[in-house]
C-alpha positions in Angstrom: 145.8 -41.0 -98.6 145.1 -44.5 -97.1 144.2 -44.7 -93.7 145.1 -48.3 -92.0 142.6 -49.5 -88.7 145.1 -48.2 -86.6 144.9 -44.7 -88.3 141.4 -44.6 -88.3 141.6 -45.8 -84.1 144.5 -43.4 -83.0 143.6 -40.1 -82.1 146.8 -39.0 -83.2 145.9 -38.9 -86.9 143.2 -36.7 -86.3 145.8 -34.3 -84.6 148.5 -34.4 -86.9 145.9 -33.8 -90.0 144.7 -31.1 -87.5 147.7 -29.6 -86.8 148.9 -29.3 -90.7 145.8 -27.9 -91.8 144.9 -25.5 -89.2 147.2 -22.5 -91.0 145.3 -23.2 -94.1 141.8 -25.0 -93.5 140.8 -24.1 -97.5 143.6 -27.0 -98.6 141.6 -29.7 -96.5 138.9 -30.0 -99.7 142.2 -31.2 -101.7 142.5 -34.4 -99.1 140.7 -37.6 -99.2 141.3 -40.1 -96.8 140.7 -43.8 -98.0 140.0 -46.7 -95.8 138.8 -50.4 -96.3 135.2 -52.0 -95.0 138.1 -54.6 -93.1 139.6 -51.1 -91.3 136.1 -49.5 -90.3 135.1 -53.0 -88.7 138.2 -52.8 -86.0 136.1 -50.0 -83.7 132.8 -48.9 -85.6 132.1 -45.9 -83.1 135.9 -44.3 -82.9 136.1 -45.2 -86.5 132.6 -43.3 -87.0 133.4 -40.3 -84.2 137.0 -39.6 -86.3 135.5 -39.8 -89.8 132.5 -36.7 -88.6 135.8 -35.0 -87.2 137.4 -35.2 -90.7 133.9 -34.4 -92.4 133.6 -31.1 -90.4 137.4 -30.0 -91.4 136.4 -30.3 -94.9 138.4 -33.5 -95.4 136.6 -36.1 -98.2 136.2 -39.7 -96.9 136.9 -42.8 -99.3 135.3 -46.1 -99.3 137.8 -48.7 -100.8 137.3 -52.3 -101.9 133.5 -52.3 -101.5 132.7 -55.9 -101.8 135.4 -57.6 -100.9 134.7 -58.0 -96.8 131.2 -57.2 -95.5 129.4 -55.7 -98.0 126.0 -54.7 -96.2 124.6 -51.5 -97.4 122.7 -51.2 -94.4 125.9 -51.4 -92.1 127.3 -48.8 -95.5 124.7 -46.4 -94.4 126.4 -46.0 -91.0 128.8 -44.2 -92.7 129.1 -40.9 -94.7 131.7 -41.4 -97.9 131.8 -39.1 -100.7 133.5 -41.9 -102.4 132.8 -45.7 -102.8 135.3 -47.5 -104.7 133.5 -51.1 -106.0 136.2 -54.0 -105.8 135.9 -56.0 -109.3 134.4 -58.9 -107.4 130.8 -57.4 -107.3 131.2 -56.5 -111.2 132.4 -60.1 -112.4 129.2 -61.6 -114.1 129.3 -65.5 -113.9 128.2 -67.2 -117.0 
């Protein structure tokens, strides 16, 4: 599921996922939320406090379009993905 900067900012999302999972908990290892380095940059500590919140549930995180914005691996490291997806740009080999 992609998750927009206004996702990732309004508590709601966390409350809604919250609220469909709480019956069954065990389904929230099927999910993975996907977000871009452009999204994560909006508010770096909510974005940071609602991705431990999803971590914790049991919820996977996604990293899409690696390369294409920021692209520090020291501001990467703030963050805990299980996934990165690499945008073609940092694969293209210039001859």
């Amino acid at each position: 599921m992609n998750i927009s900067a206004q996702g990732f900012a309004s508590s709601a999302l966390l409350e809604a996922i919250y609220f469909q999972f709480e019956k069954n908990p065990e389904l929230c290892q099927y999910l993975t939320l996907e977000t871009t380095e452009k999204s994560i940059i909006k508010d770096v500590e909510l974005t940071r406090a609602q991705m431990k919140m999803f971590s914790k549930m049991g919820i996977h995180l996604a990293l899409d379009d690696y390369g294409a914005g920021y692209s520090s691996l020291s501001y990467l490291g703030q963050f805990k993905f299980n996934y990165i997806k690499i945008n073609a740009v940092l694969l293209v080999v210039t001859i």
